[in-house]
Every structure is written in structure tokens, then in C-alpha cells.
MDTraj code that builds the backbone (N, CA, C; nanometers):
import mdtraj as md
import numpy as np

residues = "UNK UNK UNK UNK UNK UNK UNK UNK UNK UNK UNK UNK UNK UNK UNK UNK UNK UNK UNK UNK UNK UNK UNK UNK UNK UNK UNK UNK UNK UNK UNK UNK UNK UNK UNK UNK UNK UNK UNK UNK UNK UNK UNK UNK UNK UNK UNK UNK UNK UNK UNK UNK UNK UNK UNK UNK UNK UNK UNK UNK UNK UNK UNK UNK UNK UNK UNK UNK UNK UNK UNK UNK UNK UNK UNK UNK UNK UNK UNK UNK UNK UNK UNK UNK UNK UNK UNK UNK UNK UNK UNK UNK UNK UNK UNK UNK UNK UNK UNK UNK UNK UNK UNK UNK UNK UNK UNK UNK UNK UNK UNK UNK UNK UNK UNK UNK UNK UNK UNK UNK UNK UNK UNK UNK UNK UNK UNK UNK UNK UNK UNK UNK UNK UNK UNK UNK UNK UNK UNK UNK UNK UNK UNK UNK UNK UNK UNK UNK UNK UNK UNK UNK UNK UNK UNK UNK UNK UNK UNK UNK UNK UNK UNK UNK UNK UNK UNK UNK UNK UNK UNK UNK UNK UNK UNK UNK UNK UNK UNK UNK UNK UNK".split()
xyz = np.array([
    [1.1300, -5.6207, 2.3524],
    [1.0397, -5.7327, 2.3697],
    [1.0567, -5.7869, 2.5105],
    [0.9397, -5.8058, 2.5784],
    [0.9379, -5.8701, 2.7364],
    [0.8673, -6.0039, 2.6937],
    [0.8784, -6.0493, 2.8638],
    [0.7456, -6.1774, 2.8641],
    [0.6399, -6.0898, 2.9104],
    [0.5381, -6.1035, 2.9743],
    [0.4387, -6.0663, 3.0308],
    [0.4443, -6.1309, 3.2088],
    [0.4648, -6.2459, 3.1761],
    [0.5020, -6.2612, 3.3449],
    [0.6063, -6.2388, 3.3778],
    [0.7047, -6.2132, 3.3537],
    [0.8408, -6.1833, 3.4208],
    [0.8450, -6.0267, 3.4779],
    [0.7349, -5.9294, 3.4014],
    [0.7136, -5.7822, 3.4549],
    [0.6661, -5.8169, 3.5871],
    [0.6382, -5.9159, 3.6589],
    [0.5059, -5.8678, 3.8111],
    [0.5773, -5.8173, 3.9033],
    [0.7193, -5.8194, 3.9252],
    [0.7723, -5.7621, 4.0094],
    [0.8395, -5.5844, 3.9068],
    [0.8183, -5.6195, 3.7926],
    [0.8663, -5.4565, 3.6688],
    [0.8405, -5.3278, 3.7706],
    [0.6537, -5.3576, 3.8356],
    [0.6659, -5.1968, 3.8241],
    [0.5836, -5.2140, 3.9769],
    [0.5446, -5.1377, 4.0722],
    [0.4250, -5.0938, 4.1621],
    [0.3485, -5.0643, 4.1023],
    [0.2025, -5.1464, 4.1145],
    [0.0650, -5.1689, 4.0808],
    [0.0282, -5.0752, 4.2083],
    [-0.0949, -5.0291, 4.1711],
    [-0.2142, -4.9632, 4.2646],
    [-0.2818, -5.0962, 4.3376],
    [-0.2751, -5.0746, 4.4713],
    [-0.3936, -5.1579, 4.4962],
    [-0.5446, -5.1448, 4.4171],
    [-0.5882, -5.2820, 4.4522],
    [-0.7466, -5.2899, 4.3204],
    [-0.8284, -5.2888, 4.4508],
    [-0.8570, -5.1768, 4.4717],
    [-1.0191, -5.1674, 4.6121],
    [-1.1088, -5.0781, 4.5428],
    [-1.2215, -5.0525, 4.5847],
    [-1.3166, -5.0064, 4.5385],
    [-1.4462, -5.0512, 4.5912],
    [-1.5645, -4.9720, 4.6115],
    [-1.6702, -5.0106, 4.6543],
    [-1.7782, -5.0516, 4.5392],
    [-1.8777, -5.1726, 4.5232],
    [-1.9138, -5.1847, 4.3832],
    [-1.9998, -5.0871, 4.3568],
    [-2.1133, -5.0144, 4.4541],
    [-2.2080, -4.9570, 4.4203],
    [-2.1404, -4.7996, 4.3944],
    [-2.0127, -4.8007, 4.3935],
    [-1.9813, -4.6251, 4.3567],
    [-1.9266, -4.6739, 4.2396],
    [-1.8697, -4.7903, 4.1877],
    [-1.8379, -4.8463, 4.0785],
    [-1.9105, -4.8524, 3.9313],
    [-2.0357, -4.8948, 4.0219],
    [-2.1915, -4.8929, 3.9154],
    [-2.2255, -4.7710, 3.8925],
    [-2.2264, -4.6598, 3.9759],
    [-2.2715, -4.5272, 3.9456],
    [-2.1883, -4.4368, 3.8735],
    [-2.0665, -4.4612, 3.8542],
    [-1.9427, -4.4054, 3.7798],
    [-1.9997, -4.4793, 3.6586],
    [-2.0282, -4.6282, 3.6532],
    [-2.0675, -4.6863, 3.4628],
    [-2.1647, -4.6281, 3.4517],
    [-2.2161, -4.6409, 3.5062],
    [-2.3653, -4.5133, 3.4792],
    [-2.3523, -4.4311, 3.4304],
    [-2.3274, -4.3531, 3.4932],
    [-2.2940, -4.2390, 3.4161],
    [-2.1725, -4.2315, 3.2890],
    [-2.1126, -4.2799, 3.3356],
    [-2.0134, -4.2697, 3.1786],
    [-2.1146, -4.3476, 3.0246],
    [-2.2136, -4.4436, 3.0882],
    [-2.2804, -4.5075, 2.9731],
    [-2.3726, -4.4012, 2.9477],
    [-2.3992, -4.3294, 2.9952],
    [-2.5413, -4.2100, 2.9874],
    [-2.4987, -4.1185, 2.9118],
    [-2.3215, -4.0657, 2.9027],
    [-2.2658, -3.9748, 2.8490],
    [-2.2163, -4.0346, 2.6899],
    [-2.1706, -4.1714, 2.7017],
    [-2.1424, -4.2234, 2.5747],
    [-2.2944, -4.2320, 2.4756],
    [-2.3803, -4.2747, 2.5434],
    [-2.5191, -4.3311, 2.4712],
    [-2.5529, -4.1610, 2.4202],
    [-2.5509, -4.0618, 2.4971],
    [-2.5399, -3.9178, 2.4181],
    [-2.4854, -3.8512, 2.3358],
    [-2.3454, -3.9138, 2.2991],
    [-2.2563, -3.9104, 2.1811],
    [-2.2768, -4.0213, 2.0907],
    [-2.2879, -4.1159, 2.1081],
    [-2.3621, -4.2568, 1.9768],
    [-2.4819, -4.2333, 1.9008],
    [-2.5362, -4.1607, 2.0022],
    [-2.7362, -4.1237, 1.9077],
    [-2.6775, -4.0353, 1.8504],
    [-2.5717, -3.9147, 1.8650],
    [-2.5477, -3.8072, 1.7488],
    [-2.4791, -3.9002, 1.6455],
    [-2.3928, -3.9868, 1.6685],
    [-2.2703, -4.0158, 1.5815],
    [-2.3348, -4.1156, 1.4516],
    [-2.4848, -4.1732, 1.5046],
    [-2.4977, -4.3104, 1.4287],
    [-2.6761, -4.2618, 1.3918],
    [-2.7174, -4.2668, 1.2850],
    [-2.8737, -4.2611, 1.2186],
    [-2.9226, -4.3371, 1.3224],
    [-3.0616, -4.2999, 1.3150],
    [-3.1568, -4.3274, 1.3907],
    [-3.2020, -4.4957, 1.3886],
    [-3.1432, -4.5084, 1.2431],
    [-3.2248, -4.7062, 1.1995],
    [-3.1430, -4.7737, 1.3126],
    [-3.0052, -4.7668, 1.3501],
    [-2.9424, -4.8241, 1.4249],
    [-2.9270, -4.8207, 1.5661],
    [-2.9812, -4.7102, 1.6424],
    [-3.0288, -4.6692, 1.7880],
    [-3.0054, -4.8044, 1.8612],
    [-3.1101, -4.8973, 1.7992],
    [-3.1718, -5.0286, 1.8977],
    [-3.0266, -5.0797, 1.8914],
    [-2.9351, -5.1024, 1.8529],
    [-2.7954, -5.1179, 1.8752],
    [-2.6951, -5.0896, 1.8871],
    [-2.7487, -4.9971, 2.0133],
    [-2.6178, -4.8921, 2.0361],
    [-2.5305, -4.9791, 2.1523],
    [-2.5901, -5.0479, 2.2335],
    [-2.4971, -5.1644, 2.2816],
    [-2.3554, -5.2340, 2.2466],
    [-2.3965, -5.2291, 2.1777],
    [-2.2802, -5.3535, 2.0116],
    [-2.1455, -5.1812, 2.0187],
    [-2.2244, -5.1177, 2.0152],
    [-2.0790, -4.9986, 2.0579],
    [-2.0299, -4.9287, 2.1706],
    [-2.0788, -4.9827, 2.2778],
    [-2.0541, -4.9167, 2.3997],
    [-1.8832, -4.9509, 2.4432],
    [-1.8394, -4.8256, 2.4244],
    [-1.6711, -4.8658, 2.4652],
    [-1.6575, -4.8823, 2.6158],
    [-1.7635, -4.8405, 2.6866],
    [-1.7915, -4.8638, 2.8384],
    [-1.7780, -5.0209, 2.8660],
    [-1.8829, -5.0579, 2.8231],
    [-1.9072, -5.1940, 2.8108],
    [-1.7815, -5.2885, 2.7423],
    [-1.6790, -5.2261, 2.6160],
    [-1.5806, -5.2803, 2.5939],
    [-1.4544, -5.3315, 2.7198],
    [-1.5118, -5.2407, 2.8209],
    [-1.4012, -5.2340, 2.8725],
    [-1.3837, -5.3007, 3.0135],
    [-1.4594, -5.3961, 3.0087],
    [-1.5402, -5.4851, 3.0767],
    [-1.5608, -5.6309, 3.0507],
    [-1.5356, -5.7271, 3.1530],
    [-1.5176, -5.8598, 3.1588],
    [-1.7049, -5.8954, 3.0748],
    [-1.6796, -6.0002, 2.9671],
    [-1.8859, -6.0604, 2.9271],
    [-1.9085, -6.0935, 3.1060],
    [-2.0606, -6.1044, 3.0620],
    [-2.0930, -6.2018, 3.2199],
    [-2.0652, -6.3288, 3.1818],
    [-2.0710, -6.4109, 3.2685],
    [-2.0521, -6.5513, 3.2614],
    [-2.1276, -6.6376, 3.2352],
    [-2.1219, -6.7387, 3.1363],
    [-2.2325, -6.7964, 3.0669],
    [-2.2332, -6.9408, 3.0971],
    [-2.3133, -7.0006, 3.0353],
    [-2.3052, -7.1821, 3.0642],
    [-2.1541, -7.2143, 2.9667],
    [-2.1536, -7.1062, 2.8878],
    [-2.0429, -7.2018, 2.7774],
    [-1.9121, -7.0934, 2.8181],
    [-1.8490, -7.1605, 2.8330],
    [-1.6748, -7.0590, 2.8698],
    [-1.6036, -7.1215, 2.7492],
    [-1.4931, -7.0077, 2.6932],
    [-1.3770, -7.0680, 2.5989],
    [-1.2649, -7.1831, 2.6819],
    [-1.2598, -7.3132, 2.6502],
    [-1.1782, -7.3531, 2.7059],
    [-0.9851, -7.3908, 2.6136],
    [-0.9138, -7.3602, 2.6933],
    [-0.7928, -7.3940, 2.6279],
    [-0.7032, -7.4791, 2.6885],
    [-0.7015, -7.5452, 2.5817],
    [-0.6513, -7.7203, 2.5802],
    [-0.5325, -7.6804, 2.5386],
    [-0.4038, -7.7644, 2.6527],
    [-0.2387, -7.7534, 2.5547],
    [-0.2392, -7.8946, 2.5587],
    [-0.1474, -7.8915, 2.5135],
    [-0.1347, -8.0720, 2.4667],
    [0.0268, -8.0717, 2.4704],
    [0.0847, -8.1688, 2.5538],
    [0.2205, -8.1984, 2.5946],
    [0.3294, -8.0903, 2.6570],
    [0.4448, -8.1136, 2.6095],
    [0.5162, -8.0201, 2.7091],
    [0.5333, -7.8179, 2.6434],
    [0.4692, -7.7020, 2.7361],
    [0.5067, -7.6153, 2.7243],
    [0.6235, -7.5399, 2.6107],
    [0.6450, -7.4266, 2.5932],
    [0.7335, -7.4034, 2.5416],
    [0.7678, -7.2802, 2.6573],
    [0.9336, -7.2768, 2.6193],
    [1.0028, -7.1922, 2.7673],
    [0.9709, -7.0470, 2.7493],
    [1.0677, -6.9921, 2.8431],
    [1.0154, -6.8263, 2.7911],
    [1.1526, -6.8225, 2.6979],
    [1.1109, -6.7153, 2.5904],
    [1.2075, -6.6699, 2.4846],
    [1.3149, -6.5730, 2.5236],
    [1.3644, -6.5421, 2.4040],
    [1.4529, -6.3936, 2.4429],
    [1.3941, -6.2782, 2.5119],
    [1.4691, -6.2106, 2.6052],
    [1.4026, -6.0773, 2.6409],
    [1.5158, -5.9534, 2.5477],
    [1.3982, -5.8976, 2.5274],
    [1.4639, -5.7847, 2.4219],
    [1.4344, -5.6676, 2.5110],
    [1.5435, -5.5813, 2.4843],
    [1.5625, -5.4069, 2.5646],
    [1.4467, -5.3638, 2.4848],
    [1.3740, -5.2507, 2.5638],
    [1.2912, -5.1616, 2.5102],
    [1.3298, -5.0228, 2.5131],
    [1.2776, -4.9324, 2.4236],
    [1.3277, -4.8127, 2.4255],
    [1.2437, -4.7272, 2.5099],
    [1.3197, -4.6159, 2.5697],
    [1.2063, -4.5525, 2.6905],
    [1.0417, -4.5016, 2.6533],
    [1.0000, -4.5223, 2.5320],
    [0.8616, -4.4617, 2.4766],
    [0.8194, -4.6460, 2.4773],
    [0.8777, -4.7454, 2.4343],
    [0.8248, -4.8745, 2.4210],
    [0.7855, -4.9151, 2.5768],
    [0.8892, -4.8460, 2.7184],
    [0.9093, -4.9111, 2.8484],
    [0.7265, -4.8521, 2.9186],
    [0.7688, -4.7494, 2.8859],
    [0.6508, -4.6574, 2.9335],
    [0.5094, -4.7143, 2.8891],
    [0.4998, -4.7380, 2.7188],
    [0.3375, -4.7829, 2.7123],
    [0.3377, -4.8953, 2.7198],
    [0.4445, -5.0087, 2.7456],
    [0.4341, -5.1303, 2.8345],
    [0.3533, -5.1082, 2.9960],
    [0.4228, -5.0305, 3.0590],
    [0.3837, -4.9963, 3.2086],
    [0.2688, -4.9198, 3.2373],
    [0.2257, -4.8581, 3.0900],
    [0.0592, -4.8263, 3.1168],
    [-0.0280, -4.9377, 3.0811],
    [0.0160, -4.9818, 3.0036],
    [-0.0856, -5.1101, 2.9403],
    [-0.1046, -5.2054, 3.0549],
    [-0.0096, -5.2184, 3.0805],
    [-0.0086, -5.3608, 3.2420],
    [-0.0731, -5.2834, 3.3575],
    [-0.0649, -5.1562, 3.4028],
    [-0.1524, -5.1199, 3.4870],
    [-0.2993, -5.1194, 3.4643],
    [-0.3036, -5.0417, 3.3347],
    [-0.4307, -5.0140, 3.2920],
    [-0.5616, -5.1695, 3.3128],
    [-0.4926, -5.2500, 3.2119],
    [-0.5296, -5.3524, 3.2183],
    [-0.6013, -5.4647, 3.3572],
    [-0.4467, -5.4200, 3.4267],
    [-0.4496, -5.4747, 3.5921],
    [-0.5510, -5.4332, 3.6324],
    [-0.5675, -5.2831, 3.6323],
    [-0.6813, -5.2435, 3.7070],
    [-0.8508, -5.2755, 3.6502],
    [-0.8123, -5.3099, 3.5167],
    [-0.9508, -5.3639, 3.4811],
    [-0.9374, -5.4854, 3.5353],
    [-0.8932, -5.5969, 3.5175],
    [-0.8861, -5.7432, 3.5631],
    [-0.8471, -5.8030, 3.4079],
    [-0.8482, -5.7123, 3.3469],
    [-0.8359, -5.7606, 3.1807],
    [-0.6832, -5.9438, 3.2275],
    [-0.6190, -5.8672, 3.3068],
    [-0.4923, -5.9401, 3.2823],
    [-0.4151, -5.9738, 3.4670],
    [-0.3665, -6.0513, 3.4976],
    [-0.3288, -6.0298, 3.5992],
    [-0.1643, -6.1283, 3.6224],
    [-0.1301, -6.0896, 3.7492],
    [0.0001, -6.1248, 3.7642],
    [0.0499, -6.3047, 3.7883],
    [0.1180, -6.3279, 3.6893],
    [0.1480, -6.4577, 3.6709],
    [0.2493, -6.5370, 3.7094],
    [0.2244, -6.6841, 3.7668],
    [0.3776, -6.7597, 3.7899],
    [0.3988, -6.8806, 3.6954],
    [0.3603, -6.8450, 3.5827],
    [0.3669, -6.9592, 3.4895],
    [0.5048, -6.9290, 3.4274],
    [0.5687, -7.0712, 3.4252],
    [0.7187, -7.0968, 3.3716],
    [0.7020, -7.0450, 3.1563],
    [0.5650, -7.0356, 3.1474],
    [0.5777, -6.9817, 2.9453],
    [0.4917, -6.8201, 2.9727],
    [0.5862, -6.7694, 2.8927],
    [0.5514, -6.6264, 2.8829],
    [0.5645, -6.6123, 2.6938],
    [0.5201, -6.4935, 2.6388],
    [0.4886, -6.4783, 2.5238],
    [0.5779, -6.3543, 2.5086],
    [0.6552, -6.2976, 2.4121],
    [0.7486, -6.1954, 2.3920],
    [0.6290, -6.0958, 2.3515],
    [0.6582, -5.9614, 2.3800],
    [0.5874, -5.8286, 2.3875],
    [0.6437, -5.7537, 2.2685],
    [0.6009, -5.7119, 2.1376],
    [0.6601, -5.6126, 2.0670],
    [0.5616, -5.5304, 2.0243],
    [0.6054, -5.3889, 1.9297],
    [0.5532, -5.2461, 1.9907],
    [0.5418, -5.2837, 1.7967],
    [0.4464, -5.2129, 1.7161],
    [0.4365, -5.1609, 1.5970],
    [0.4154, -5.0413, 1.5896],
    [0.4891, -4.9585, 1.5490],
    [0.4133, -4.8121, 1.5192],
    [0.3317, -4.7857, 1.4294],
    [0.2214, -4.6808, 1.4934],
    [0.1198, -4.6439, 1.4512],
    [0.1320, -4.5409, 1.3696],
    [0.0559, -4.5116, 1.2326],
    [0.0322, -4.4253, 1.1731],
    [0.0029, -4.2951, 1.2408],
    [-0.0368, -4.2740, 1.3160],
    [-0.0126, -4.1723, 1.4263],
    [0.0772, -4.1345, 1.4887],
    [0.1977, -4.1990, 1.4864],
    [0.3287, -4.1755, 1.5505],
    [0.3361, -4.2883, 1.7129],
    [0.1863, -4.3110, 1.7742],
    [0.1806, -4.3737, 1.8765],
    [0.2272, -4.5358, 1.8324],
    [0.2023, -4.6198, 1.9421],
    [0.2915, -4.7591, 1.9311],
    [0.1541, -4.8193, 1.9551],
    [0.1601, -4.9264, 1.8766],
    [0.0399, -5.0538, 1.8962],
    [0.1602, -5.1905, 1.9673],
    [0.0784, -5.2235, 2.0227],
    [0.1603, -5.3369, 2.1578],
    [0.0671, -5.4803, 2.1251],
    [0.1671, -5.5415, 2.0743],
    [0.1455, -5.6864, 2.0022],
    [0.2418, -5.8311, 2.0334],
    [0.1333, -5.9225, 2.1241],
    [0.1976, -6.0364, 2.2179],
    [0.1739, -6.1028, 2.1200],
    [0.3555, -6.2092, 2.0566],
    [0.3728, -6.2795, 2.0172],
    [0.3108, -6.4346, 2.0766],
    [0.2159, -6.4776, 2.0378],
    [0.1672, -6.5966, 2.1261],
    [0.1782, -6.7256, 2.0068],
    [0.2293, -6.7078, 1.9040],
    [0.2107, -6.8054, 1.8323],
    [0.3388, -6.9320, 1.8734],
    [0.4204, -6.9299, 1.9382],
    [0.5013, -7.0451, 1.9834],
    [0.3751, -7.1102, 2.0798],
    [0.3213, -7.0767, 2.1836],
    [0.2054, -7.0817, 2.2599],
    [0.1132, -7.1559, 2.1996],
    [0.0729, -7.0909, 2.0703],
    [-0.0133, -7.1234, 2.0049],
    [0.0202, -7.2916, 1.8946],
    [0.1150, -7.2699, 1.8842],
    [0.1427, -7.4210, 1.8407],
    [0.1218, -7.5289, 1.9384],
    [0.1305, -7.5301, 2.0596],
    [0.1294, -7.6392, 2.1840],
    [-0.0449, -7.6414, 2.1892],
    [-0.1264, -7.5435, 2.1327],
    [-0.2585, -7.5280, 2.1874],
    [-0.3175, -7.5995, 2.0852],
    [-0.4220, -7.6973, 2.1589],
    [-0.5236, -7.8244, 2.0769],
    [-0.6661, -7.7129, 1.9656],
    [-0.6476, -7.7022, 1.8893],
    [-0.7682, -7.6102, 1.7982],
    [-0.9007, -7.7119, 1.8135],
    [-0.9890, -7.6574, 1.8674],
    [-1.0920, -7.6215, 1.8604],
    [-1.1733, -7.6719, 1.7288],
    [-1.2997, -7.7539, 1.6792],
    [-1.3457, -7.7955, 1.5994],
    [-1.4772, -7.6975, 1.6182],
    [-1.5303, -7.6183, 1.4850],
    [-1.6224, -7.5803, 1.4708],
    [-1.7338, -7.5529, 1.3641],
    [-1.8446, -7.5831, 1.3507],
    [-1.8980, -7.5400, 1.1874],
    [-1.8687, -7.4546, 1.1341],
    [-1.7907, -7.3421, 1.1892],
    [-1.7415, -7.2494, 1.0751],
    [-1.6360, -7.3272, 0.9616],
    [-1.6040, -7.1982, 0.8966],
    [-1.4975, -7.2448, 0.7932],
    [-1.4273, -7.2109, 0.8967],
    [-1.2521, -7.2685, 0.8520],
    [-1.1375, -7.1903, 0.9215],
    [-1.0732, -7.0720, 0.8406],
    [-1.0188, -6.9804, 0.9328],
    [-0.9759, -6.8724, 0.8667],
    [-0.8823, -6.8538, 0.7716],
    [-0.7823, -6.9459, 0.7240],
    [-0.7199, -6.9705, 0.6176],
    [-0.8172, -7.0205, 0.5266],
    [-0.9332, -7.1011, 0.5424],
    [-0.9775, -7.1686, 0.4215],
    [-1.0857, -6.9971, 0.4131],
    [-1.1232, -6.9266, 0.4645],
    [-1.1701, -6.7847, 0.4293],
    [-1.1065, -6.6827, 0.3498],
    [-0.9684, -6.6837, 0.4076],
    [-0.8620, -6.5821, 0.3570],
    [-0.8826, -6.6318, 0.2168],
    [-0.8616, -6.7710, 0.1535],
    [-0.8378, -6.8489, 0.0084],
    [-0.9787, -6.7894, -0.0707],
    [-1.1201, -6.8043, -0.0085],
    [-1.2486, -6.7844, -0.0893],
    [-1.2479, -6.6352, -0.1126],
    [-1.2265, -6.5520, -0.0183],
    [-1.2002, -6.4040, -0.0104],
    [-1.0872, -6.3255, -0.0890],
    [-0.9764, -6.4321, -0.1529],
    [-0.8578, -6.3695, -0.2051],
    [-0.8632, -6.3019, -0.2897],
    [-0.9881, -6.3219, -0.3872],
    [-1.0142, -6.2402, -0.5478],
    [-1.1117, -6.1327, -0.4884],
    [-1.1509, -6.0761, -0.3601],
    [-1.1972, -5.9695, -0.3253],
    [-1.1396, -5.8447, -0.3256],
    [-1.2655, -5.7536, -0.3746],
    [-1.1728, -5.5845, -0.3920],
    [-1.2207, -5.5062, -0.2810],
    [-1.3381, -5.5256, -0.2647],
    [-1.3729, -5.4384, -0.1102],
    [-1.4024, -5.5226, -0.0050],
    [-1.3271, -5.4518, 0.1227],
    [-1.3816, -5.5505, 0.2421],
    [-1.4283, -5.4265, 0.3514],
    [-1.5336, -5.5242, 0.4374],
    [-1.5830, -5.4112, 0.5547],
    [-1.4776, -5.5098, 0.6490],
    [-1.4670, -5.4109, 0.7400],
    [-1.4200, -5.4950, 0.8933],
    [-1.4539, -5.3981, 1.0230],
    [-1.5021, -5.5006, 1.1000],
    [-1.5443, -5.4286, 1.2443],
    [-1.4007, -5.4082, 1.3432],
    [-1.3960, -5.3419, 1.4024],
    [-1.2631, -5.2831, 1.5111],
    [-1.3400, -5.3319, 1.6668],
    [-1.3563, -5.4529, 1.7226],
    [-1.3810, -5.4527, 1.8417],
    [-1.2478, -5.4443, 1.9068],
    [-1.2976, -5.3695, 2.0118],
    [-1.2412, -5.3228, 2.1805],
    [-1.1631, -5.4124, 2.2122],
    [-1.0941, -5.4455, 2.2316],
    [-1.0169, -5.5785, 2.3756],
    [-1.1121, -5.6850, 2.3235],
    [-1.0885, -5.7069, 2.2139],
    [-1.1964, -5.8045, 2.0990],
    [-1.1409, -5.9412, 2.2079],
    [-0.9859, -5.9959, 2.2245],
    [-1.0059, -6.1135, 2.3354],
    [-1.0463, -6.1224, 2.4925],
    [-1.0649, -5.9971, 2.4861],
    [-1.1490, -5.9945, 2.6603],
    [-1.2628, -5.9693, 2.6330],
    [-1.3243, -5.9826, 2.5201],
    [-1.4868, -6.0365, 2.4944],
    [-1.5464, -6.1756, 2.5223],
    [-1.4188, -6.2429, 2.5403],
    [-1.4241, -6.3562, 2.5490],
    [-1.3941, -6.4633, 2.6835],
    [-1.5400, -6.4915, 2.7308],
    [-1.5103, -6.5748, 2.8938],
    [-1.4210, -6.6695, 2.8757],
    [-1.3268, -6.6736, 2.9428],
    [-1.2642, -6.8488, 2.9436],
    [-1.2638, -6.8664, 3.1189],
    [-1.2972, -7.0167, 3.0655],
    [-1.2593, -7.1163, 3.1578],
    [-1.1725, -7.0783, 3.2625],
    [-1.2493, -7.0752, 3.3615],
    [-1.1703, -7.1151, 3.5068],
    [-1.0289, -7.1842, 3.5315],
    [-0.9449, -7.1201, 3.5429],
    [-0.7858, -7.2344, 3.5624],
    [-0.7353, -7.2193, 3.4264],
    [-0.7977, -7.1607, 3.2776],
    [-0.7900, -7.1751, 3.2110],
    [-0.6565, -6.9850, 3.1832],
])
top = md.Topology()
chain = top.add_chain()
for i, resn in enumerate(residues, 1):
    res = top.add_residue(resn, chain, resSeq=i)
    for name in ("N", "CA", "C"):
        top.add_atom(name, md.element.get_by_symbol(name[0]), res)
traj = md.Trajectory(xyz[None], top)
């Protein structure tokens, strides 16, 4: 288990340069090649929403809207936690994930005194799923009022359910604009 900011000095990052218009023509084409594998993969009724699956597009900041997620803490921080040793297969898809990421903009290098501990679940595949403990974080953070239900009072109406669908979005929280400074 790591923090996430305490890696920025962990590893050598690639510089992030690039020209945008060879940038756009690389999504281009990779969206031209995905949209040719989605029309085989998905019936025809659903075509007009082949968008909603573009892993191209997953992998990619929304544009920026009038409404950004904003996050409110309320009083004093919590510190950084234990750092836990990783094993050399845990060190490694740490140091791809933080590049990978880096180089999208998904995530970038931090000097904030609260960091969130990093742990690895293994996958039914033998590979590792990489899961940031944020809930100490998440206690200091002001919730949000909304007409939905909340997801505990869902989990309770849903409990006597036998089948469930569920969607698998992409970097499902980098779907999500936030706030500037935020």
C-alpha cells in the first residue's frame, strides 16, 4: 500500500509534449477502427449509441460544462497513513498505472500533505485490480444533496432482488469534470 502523492519523485515520467493536430488524427483513427468492431459486436437497434461505448472516448477528460463536480472538505484534513511494502508484480502495475494515467492527464503529481493508501485485489484472471482507499478522505468530505435516493437507501429497496444488470464504465471517475482547484 502507497499514498499516491508521495510516488512523484517514485519513478521518471515521460515528458507530456505532443502536437494536438497529430493527436486528433491518431483519435481518429483509433475511433474509426473501434466504431468497426462495435457495429459487429452490438445489433443494429443500438448503432445510434455507439458513443455511450467508445473506450477511445473513455479514455479521455468530458469537455467542460457550465456545471463542474465540486468538492467541499469541511475542517481539518486527515494525515497520510501507513505506507505498506509492495510486492514486485504490485510495484510494477503501480508504476504503469501512474504513468499511464499521467500521460492521459487522468491524474497528476501532487503536494498535498493527505494522500489515500493504494491496495492491489486480485483478479480472477490472475492480474491485480488497483484500489485507492479514499474513505478516511471521504469522511472529512461535505455530501452533496440530491433528488436521487442515496445509495444505501437503494442497496435496502434492492436487497430482496435476484437479478441485477450493471454497466462497467471506463475510468467511470474521470467521467467526471471537477472543479478547478478542486
Amino acid at each position: 500500500m502507497h499514498s499516491l502523492h508521495l510516488l512523484q519523485g517514485y519513478m521518471d515520467l515521460p515528458p507530456l509534449s505532443f502536437h494536438a493536430s497529430l493527436e486528433e488524427q491518431c483519435d481518429e483513427e483509433e475511433e474509426q477502427e473501434e466504431i468497426k468492431t462495435v457495429l459487429k459486436a452490438f445489433p443494429p437497434a443500438y448503432h445510434q449509441y455507439l458513443d455511450v461505448f467508445s473506450q477511445v472516448k473513455a479514455e479521455k477528460h468530458p469537455p467542460h460544462h457550465a456545471c463542474a463536480h465540486h468538492i467541499e472538505l469541511g475542517g481539518l484534513l486527515p494525515l497520510v497513513g501507513i505506507i505498506y511494502s509492495l510486492s514486485n508484480k504490485e510495484s510494477e502495475t503501480l508504476q504503469a498505472y501512474i504513468r499511464n494515467n499521467v500521460e492521459k492527464g487522468f491524474i497528476r503529481p501532487s503536494s498535498s500533505s493527505t494522500g489515500a493508501p493504494v491496495l492491489f485485489v486480485n483478479k480472477n484472471n490472475g492480474g491485480l485490480c488497483l484500489w485507492v482507499d479514499y474513505r478516511k478522505l471521504n469522511a472529512f468530505t461535505r455530501k452533496d444533496r440530491y433528488p436521487f435516493l442515496p445509495m444505501n437507501h437503494i442497496f435496502t429497496v434492492f436487497s430482496s432482488a435476484t437479478i441485477f444488470s450493471k454497466i462497467n464504465l471506463h475510468h467511470a471517475y474521470n467521467l467526471l469534470r471537477i472543479e478547478e482547484g478542486n
